[in-house]
N, C-alpha and C positions, 0 to 999 in steps of 0.2 A: 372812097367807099362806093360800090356799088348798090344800088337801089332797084328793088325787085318792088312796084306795085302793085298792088290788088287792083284790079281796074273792073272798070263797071261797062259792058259793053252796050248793052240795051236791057230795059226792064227785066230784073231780075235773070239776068245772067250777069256771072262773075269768075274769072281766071286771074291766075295771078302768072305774069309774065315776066321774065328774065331776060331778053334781046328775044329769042324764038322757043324758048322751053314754056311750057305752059304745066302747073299742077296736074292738072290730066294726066301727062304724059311723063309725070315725075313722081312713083307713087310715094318713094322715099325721101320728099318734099314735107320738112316742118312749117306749119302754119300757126303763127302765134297774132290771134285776135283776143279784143276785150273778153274778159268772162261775161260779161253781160250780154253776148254777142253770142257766145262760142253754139250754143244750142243753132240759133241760125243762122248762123255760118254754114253749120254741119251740115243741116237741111237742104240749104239751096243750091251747096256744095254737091249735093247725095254720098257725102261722108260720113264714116262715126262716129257718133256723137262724141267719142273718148280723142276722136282725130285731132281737130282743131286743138293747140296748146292755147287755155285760158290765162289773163293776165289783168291783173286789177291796179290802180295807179298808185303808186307807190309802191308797189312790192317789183319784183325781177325773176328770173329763171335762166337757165341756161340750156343751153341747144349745140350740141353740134362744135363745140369749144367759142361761143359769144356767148355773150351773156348781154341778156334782151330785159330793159327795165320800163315799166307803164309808168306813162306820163299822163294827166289827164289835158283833154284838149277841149277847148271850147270854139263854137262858131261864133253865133250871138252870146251862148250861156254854156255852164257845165252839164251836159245831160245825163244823168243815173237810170237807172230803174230801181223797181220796186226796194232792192235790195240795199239801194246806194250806190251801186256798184256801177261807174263811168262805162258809158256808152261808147265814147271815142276817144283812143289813147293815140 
């Protein structure tokens, strides 16, 4: 399986890279981030806010013929917001 990560280049900038494609330059590029997330995502992306596909842990959606299921991830701890809703899947 190949792995396309989001990468963090310097303070608030962020692309998500495949060998040399970058989201930019792929407008027909699905992005599926936490819902907790997806608002800024969009943001800092300079996306629509409707752009970014939201995903909450335990539930799933499907893209493109995968089907893409949230896991929650912890570092130290599980981080939610307001909502409950996992920070990092």
């Amino acid at each position: 399986m190949r792995m396309c990560p989001l990468r963090i280049m310097a303070p608030k900038t962020y692309f998500l890279t495949c060998g040399n494609v970058r989201l930019a330059g792929n407008p027909g590029a699905r992005l599926v981030v936490p819902e907790a997330n997806r608002a800024f995502v969009a943001a800092r992306l300079g996306l629509a806010s409707a752009t970014p596909v939201g995903l909450e842990a335990g539930t799933a959606t499907e893209i493109a013929g995968f089907r893409v299921r949230g896991v929650a991830a912890a570092h130290a701890a599980l981080e939610v917001d307001a909502a409950g809703r996992h920070r990092v899947l």
